[in-house]
C-alpha positions in Angstrom: -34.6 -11.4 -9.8 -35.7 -11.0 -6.4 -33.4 -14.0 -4.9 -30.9 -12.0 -6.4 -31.5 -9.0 -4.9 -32.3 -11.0 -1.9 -28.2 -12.6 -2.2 -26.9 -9.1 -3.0 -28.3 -7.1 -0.2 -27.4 -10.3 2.3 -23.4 -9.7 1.4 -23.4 -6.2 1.7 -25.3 -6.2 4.5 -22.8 -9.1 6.5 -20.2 -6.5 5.1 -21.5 -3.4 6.8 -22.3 -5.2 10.1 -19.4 -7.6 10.8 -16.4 -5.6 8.7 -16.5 -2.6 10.9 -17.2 -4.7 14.4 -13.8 -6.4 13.8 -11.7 -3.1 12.6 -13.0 -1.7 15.8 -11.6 -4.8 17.7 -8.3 -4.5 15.9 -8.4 -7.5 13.7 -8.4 -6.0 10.5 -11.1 -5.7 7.7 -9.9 -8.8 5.9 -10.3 -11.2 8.9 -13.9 -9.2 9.2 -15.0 -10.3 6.0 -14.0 -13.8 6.3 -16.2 -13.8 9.6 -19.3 -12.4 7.0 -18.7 -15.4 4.9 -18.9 -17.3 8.2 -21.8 -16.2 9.4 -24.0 -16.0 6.1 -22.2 -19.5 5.4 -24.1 -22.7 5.7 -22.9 -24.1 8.4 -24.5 -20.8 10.6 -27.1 -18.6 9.4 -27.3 -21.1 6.3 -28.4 -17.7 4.0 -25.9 -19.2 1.4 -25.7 -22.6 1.0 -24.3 -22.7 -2.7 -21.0 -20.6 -3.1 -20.8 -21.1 -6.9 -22.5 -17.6 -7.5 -20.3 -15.8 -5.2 -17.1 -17.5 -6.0 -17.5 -16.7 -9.9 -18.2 -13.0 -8.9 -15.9 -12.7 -6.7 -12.8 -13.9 -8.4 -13.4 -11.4 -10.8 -12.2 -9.3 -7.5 -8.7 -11.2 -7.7 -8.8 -10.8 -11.3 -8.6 -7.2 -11.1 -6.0 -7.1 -8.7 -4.0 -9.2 -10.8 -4.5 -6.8 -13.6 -3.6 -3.4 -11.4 -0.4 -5.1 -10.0 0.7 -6.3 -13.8 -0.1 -2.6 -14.3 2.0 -1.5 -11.6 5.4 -3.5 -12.8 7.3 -1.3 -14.8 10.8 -2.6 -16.2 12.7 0.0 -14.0 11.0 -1.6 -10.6 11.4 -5.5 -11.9 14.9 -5.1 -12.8 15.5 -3.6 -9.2 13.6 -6.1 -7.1 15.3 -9.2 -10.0 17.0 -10.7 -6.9 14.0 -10.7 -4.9 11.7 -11.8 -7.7 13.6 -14.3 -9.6 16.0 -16.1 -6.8 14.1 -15.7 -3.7 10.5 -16.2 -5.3 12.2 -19.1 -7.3 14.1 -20.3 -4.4 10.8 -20.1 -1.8 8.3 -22.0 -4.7 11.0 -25.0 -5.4 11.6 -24.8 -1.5 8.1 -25.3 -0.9 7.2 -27.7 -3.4 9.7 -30.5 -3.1 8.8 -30.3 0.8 5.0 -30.1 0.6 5.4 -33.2 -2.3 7.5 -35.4 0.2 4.9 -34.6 2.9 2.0 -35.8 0.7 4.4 -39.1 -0.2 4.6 -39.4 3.4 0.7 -39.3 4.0 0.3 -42.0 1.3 -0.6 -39.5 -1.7 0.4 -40.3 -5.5 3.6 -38.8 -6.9 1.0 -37.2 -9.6 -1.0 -35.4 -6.2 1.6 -35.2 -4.2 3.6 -32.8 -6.8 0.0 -30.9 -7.8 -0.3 -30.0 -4.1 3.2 -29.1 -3.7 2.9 -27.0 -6.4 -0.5 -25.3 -5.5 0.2 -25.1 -1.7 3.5 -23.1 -2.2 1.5 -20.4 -3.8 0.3 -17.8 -0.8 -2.3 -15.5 -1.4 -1.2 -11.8 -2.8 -5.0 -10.7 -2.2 -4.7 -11.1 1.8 -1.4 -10.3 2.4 -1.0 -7.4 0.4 -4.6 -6.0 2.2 -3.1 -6.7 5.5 0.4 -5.4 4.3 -1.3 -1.6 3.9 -3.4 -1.8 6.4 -0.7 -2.2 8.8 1.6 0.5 6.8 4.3 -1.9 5.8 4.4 -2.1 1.8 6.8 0.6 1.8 8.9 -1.2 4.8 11.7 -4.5 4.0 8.8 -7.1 4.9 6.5 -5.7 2.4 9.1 -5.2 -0.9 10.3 -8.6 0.1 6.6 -10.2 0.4 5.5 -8.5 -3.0 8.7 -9.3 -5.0 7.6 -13.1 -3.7 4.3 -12.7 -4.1 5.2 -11.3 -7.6 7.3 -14.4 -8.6 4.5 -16.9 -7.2 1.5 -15.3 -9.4 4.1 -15.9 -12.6 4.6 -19.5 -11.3 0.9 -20.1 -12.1 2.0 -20.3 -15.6 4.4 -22.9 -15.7 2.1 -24.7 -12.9 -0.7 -24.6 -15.3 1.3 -25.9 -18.2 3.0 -29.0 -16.2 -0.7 -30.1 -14.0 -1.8 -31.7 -17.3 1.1 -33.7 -17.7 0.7 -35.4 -14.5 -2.5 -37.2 -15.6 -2.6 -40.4 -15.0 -2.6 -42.2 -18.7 -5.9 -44.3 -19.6 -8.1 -41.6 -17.2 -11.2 -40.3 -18.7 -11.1 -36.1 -17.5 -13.8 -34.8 -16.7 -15.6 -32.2 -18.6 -14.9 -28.2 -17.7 -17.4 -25.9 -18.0 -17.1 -23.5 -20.8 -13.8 -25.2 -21.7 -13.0 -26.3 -25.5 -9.7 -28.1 -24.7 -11.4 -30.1 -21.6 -11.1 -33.6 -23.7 -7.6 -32.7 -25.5 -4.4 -35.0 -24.6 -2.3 -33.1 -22.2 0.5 -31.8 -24.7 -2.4 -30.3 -26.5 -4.2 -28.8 -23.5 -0.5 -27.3 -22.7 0.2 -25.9 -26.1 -3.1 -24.4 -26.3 -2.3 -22.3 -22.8 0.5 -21.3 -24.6 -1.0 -19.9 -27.6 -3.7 -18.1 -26.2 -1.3 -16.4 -23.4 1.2 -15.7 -26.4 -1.9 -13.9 -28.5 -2.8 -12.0 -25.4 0.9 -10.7 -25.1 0.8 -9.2 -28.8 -2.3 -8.5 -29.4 -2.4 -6.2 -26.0 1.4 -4.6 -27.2 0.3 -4.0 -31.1 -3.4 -3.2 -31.1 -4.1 -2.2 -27.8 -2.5 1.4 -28.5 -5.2 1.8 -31.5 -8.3 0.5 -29.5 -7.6 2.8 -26.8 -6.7 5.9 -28.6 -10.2 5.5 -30.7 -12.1 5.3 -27.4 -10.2 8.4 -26.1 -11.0 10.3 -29.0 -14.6 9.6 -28.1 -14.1 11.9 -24.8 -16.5 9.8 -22.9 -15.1 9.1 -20.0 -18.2 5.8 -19.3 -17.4 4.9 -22.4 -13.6 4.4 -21.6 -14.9 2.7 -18.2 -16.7 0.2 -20.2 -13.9 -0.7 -22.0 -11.6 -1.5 -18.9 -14.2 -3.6 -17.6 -14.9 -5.2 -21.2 -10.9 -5.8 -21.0 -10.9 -8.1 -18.2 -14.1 -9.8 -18.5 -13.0 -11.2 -22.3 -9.4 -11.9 -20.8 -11.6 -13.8 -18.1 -13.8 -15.8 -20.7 -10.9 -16.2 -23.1 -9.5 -17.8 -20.3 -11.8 -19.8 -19.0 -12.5 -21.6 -22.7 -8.4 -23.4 -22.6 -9.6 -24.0 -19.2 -7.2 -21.9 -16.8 -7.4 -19.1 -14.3 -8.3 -15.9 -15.9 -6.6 -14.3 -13.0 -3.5 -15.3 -14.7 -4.6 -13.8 -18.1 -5.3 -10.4 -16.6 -1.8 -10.5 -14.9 -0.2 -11.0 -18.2 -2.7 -8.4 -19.7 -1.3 -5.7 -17.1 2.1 -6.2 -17.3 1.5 -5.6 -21.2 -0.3 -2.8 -20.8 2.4 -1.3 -17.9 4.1 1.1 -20.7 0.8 2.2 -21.9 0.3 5.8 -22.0 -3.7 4.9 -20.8 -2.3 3.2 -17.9 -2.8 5.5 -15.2 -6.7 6.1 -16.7 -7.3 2.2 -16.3 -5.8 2.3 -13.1 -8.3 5.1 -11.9 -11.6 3.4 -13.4 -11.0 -0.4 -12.2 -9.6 0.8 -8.7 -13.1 1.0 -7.4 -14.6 -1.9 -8.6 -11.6 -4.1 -7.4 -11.9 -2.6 -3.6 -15.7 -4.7 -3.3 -15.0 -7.2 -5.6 -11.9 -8.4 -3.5 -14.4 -8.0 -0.1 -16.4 -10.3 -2.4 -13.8 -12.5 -2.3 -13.2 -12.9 1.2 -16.5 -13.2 1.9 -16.6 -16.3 -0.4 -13.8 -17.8 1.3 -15.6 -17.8 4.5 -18.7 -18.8 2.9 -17.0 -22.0 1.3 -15.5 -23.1 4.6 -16.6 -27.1 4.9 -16.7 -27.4 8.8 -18.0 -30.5 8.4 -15.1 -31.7 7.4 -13.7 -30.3 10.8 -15.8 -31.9 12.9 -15.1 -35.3 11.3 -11.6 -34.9 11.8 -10.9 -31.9 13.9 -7.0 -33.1 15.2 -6.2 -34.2 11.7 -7.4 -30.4 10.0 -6.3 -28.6 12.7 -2.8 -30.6 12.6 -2.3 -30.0 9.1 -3.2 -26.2 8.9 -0.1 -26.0 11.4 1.6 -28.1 9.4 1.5 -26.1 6.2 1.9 -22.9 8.1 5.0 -24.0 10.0 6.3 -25.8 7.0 6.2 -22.9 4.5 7.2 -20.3 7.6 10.6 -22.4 7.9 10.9 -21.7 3.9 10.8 -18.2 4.1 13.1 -17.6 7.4 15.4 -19.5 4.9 14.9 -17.7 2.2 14.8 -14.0 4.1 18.1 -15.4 5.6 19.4 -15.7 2.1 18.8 -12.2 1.7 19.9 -11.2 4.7 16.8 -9.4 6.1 17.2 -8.1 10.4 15.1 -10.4 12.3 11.9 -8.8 12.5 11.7 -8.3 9.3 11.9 -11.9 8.3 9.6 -13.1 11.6 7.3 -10.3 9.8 7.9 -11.8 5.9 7.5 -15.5 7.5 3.8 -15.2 9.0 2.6 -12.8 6.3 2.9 -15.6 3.6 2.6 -18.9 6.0 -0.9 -19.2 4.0 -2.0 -20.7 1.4 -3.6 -18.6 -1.8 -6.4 -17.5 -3.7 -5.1 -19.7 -6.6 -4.7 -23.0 -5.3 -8.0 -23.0 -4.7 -8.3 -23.0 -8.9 -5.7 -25.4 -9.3 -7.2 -28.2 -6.8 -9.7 -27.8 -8.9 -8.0 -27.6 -12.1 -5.9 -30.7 -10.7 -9.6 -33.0 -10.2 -10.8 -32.0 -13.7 -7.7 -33.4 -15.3 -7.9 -36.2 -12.7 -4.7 -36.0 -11.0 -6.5 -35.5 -7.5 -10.0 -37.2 -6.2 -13.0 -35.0 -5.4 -11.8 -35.9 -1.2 -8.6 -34.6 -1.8 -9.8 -31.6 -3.4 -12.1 -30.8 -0.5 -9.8 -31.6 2.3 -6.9 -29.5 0.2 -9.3 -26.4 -0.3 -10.5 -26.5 3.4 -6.9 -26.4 4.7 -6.1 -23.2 2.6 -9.3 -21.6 3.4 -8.3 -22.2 7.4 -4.7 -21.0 7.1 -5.4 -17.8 4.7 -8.3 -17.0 8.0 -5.2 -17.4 10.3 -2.8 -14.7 8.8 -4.9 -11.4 10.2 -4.2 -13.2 13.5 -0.6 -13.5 13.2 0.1 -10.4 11.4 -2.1 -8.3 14.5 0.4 -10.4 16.9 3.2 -9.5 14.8 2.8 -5.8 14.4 1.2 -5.7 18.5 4.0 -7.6 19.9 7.3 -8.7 17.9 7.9 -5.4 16.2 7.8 -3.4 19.1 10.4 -5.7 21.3 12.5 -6.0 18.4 12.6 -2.5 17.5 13.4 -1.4 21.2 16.6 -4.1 20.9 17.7 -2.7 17.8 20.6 0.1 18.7 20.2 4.1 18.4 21.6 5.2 15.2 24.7 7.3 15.9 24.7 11.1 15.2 27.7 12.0 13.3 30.3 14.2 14.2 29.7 17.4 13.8 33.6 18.5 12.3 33.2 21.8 11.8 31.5 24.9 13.7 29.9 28.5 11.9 28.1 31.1 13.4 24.9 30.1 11.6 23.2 26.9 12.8 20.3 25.3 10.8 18.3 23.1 12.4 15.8 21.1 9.9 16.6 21.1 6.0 13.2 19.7 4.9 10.6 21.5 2.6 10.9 24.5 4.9 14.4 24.7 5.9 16.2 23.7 3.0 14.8 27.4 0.9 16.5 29.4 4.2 19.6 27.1 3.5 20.0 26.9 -0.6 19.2 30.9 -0.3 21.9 31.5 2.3 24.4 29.0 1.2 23.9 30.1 -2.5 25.6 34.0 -1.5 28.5 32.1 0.6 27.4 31.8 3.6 29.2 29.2 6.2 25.8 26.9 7.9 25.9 24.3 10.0 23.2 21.8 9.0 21.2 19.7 11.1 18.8 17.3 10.3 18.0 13.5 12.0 16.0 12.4 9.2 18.6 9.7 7.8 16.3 9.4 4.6 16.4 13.4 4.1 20.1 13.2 4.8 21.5 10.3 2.5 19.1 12.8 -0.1 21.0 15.9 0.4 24.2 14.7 0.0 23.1 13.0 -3.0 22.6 16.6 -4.6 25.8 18.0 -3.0 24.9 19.5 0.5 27.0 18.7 3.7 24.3 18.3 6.4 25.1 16.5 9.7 22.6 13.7 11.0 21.6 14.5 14.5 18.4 15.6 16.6 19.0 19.4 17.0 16.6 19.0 20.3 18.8 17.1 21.7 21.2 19.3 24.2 24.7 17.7 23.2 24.1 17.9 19.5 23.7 21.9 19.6 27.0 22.3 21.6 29.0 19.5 19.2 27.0 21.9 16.8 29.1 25.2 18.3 26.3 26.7 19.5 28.2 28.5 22.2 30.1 30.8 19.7 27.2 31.2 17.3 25.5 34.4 16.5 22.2 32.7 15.2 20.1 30.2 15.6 17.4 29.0 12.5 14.8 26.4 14.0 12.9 25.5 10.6 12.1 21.2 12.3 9.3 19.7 11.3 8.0 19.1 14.7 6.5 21.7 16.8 6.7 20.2 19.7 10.8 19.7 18.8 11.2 23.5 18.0 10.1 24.7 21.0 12.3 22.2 23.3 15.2 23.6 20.8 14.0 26.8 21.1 14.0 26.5 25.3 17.1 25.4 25.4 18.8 28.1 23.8 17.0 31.2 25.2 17.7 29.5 28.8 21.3 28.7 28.0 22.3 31.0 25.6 20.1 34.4 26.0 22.1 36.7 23.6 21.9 34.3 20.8 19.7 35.8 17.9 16.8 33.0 16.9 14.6 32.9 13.5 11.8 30.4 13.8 9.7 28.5 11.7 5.6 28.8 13.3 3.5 26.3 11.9 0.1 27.9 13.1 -1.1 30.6 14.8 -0.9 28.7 18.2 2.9 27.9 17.2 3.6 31.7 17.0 1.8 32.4 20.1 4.1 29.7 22.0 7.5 31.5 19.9 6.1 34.7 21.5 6.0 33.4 25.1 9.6 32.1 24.5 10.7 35.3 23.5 11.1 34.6 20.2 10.3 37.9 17.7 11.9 36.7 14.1 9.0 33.8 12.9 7.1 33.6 9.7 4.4 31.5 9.2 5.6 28.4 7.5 2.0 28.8 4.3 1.5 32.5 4.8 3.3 34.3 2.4 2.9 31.3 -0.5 -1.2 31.7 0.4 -1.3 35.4 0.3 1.0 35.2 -2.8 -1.3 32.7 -4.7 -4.5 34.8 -3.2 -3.0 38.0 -5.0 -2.6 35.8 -8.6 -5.9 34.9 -8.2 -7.2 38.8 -8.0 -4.9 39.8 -10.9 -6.7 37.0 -13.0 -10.8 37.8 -12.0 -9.5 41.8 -12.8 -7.5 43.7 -10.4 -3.9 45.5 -11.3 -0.7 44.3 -10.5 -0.5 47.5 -8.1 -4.0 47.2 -6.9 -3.0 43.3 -5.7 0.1 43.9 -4.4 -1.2 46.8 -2.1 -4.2 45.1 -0.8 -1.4 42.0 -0.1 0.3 44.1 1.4 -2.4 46.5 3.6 -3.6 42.3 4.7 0.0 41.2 5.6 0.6 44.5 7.7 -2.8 44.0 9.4 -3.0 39.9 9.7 0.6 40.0 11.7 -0.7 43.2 13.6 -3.5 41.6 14.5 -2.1 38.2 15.2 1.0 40.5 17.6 -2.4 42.3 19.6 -4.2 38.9 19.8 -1.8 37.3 21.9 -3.2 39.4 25.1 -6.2 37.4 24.7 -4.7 34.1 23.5 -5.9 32.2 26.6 -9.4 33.3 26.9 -11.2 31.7 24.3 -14.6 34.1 24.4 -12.5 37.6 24.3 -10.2 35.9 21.8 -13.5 35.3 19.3 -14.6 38.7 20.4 -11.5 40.3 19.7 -10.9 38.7 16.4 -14.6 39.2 14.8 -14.2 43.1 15.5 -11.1 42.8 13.7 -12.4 41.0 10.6 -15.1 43.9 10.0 -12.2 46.5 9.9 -10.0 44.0 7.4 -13.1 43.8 5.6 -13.5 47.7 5.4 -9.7 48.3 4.6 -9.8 45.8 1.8 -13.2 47.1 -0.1 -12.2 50.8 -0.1 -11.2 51.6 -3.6 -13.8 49.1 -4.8 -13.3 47.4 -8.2 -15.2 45.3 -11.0 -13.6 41.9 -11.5 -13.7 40.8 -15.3 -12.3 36.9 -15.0 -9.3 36.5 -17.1 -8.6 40.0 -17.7 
C-alpha cells in the first residue's frame, strides 16, 4: 500500500511542479505533462520504471473522453458535419493508410504489417489535439469543427480496424495469449464475429434498458449513488471489452453515442467531467513515462527520420483533404499540424496487431516510440502555429467591407446587441424610422434572419456616421459594446456635430463619469434598473408591499444617480472620493430604514 501511495503522490506531484512551469513558458499543459512522464520516466529520475500500472489507469482517462464526446453527438450536429465526418474523415484514413502501407513495403515490412500500421498510424490522437484545440480557443473556429469531424470519423474507424487486424494473421501462427481475453485462441472470423456481437449487445442494451436503470437510480435521489453508477458504466464497458480482446475506449464511444438522446445525459456529463480532466493528465503523463530512448540512442537518424516522416506524410494528407473542402489557408496549415500525430489508439492496436501476430515485439516497440515522439511534437507546432502563421495570415487576409448605408433617418443606432437591440425593437415596434449599425457580421447575418434591416459597419469609424446621415440627424443612440468605442463615437460627434442630441449606454460608474466629461447628460447604466428591479422582487417576497418596494426603489434610484451626478467633483481624487461616498452610504442607509418593517419570507 505504501508503494502505492509512494506512485500516486510521485505523479501528482511531477504534475504540480512541471505542468504549471511549462503553461508559464507558453507551451501548453499537455506538452507539460508529457515532460512529467519524462522526468519520472526511467530513462531520468528512474521513479517509474514499469508503465503497465499507469497505462491501465490512465486509459481509463481516454475512455471517458470517448464516452463524453459519444455523449456530445447528437443526430442534428452529425448530420451537419456528414461531409466532414464521412468524406473527409473517410477520405484522410484511406489516404493515409494506402500511403503509410506502401512506405512500410518500401522499408521491407510484410503486406500483413505493413497494412496494420497503415491502419493504426492514420489514426491521430483526439485526446491531444482536442486539449490543445481549447486551450488555444479554436474548437469553435474552421480548424477545430474540421479537426473534430476527422477526429470523429477516425475514433469510428477503430471498429472496422479492429474487425479486419485479425484477418491479417498469418495462417499456421500460434497468437499469443491476451490477458483477461476469452477469444484470445479463436480463429480470426470468430474473434471478428465476437467484436461484433458484444458491440451490437452494448448498442441495445444501452437504447432499451438503460432508460429503466437510470430512472430507478434517480428515483433514489442520491446524487453519489447516481455517480457510482456513471463510473460503474464505463468500467464494465471497459472489462466487457477487454474479455473479446479490444479497446474499451471504443466501447465507451459506442456507449455515449447511445446514451446521446438520453434524458440523464447532461447528469453523466456533469459527474464523469471531473474524473476525465486527471485521468487524461494520467494519460499524458504515461505517454512520457513509456518513451524507450533507448531506442533513440541506437538509432537516433533513423527515429528521428521517421517521426518526420510520418508527420510530413500525414500533413500532406490533410492539406489535401482541407483542399477538398475548400478551407482559407490558415486554416488548413492550422488543421494540417494539429493532426500530423499519431494517436492514443495505435498505441492499443500495435499491441493488439503482436498479440494476433501480425507484427514482431521490434516492430511494436519501434512503432509505439514513433507515435509517442510525434504526439510530444504537436504542442510545439500548434504554439508556432497560433504565435506565428495565424497572425501573418490573418493580417493578409482583406478588411471586410461595410455595406452601403442606402437610406438615411433622423435616428441613428449604433450597436444592436443585448443592450441596443431593446432601444431598437421598442422604437421600431411604434414606427419609428432607425438607422442601424452594428460591425458584428455574426450579430448581423442574426438580425436579418429575424427580419431587422441593420447595416454592417464600425459606427466609430468617421466615414461610416456620415454614409450613416449623421449630418441631418436629430439623435444619436451609442448602445456598442465597447467602451472604449463609444466614447471615440461619442467624441466625434460632440466635436463635429454639437447640436446633435446623444443617449448613451454607460457600462460602469467610471463609463458615466467619462459621458459626463464629454458632455453627455442622457445615459443609463446598462444593469442598473434590471438590478434594482430584481432587488425590489426580492423585498416583495421576504415581506414588504408592492408600494413599500416600489418607493424605497424609487427614494434609491433618485439618490444612487444624485449621488453618482455630486460624485463626479471628486472623481479624480481617490481619498475624497471614498470619503465622500461613505458619508453618503450612512444617509442611503437612514432613508431606506425609516418606516421600518418585519420581513416574513414568502409572504
Amino acid at each position: 500500500m505504501s508503494s502505492s501511495l509512494f506512485e500516486v503522490f510521485v505523479l501528482l506531484a511531477a504534475a504540480c511542479a512541471v505542468v504549471p512551469l511549462a503553461s508559464s513558458l507558453r507551451l501548453g499543459s499537455v506538452l507539460g505533462y508529457l515532460l512529467a512522464g519524462v522526468v519520472i520516466g526511467p530513462h531520468a529520475l528512474g521513479l517509474f520504471t514499469d508503465t503497465a500500472d499507469i497505462a491501465h489507469v490512465a486509459e481509463f482517462g481516454v475512455v471517458m473522453m470517448l464516452f463524453l464526446i459519444g455523449l456530445e453527438l447528437e443526430p442534428a450536429m452529425l448530420w451537419r458535419l456528414r461531409k466532414a465526418i464521412l468524406g473527409a474523415g473517410g477520405l484522410q484514413v484511406l489516404l493515409s493508410t494506402l500511403l503509410l502501407a506502401i512506405v512500410g513495403l518500401m522499408l521491407g515490412f510484410s503486406w500483413q504489417a505493413s497494412i496494420a500500421g497503415g491502419m493504426a498510424l492514420s489514426l491521430s490522437s483526439t485526446a491531444l489535439v482536442l486539449q490543445l484545440l481549447r486551450e488555444a480557443n479554436l474548437m469553435n473556429t474552421p480548424v477545430g469543427e474540421t479537426a473534430f469531424s476527422v477526429l470523429l470519423f477516425q475514433d469510428m474507424a477503430v471498429i472496422p480496424i479492429l474487425v479486419l487486424m485479425p484477418l491479417l494473421a498469418l495462417p499456421g501462427v500460434v497468437v499469443e495469449s491476451v490477458d483477461a481475453s476469452f477469444v484470445a485462441q479463436w480463429p480470426g472470423y470468430l474473434r471478428a464475429l465476437a467484436v461484433t456481437v458484444v458491440i451490437a449487445g452494448l448498442v441495445v442494451a444501452g437504447k432499451y434498458f438503460s432508460y429503466h436503470v437510470f430512472r430507478a437510480i434517480a428515483k433514489t435521489r442520491l446524487r453519489e449513488i447516481f455517480t457510482a453508477l456513471s463510473l460503474a458504466l464505463i468500467v464494465g464497458i471497459t472489462l466487457l471489452m477487454q474479455l473479446v480482446g479490444i479497446s474499451p475506449a471504443l466501447g465507451a464511444f459506442v456507449a455515449g453515442l447511445v446514451l446521446a438522446n438520453s434524458q440523464y445525459r447532461r447528469t453523466l456529463e456533469a459527474d464523469i467531467e471531473p474524473f476525465k480532466g486527471l485521468l487524461l493528465g494520467l494519460f499524458f503523463i504515461s505517454v512520457g513515462i513509456g518513451i524507450d530512448f533507448s531506442l533513440v540512442a541506437d538509432a537516433p537518424l533513423q527515429v528521428v527520420g521517421a517521426v518526420a516522416l510520418l508527420i510530413a506524410l500525414k500533413a500532406v494528407v490533410m492539406l489535401l483533404v482541407s483542399r477538398w473542402l475548400g478551407l482559407l489557408p490558415v486554416h488548413s496549415a492550422g488543421f494540417a499540424l494539429a493532426l500530423s500525430q499519431g494517436g492514443e489508439f495505435a498505441f492499443v492496436l500495435f499491441q493488439f496487431a503482436h498479440n494476433v501476430a501480425v507484427i514482431n515485439s521490434e516492430q511494436a516497440r519501434m512503432l509505439t516510440l514513433i507515435v509517442a515522439l510525434s504526439m510530444a511534437t504537436t504542442p510545439l507546432l500548434m504554439q508556432w502555429y497560433t504565435r506565428r502563421v495565424v497572425p501573418r495570415f490573418m493580417s493578409a487576409l482583406p478588411a471586410p467591407a461595410f455595406d452601403t448605408i442606402d437610406e438615411q433617418h433622423s435616428i441613428i443606432l449604433a450597436g444592436f446587441g443585448r443592450f441596443g437591440q431593446v432601444i431598437g425593437r421598442f422604437l421600431i415596434g411604434q414606427g419609428l424610422k432607425v438607422t442601424v449599425l452594428e460591425k458584428d457580421p455574426e450579430q448581423i447575418e442574426l438580425l436579418r434572419k429575424f427580419g431587422y434591416k441593420a447595416y454592417f459597419g464600425d459606427a466609430s469609424r468617421p466615414e461610416v456616421l456620415r454614409s450613416a446621415g449623421i449630418a441631418k440627424a436629430r439623435l444619436l443612440i451609442v448602445a456598442v459594446d465597447e467602451i472604449d468605442a463609444s466614447l471615440s463615437i461619442i467624441r466625434y460627434a460632440r466635436q463635429e456635430f454639437p447640436e446633435l442630441t446623444i443617449f448613451a449606454r454607460a457600462h460602469n460608474r467610471q463609463h458615466a463619469f467619462d459621458l459626463h466629461q464629454l458632455g453627455v447628460q442622457q445615459y443609463k447604466r446598462e444593469m442598473f434598473e434590471s438590478s434594482l428591479a430584481l432587488a425590489s422582487s426580492i423585498m416583495q417576497w421576504l415581506g414588504q408591499s408592492q408600494e413599500q418596494a416600489t418607493l424605497k426603489a424609487a427614494q434609491f434610484r433618485e439618490y444612487d444617480e444624485e449621488t453618482l451626478n455630486e460624485s463626479f467633483r471628486f472623481f479624480e481624487d481617490e481619498p475624497a472620493l471614498v470619503s465622500y461616498t461613505k458619508t453618503r452610504r450612512g444617509e442611503l442607509e437612514r432613508i431606506l430604514q425609516s418606516d421600518s418593517y418585519e420581513t416574513q419570507p414568502g409572504k
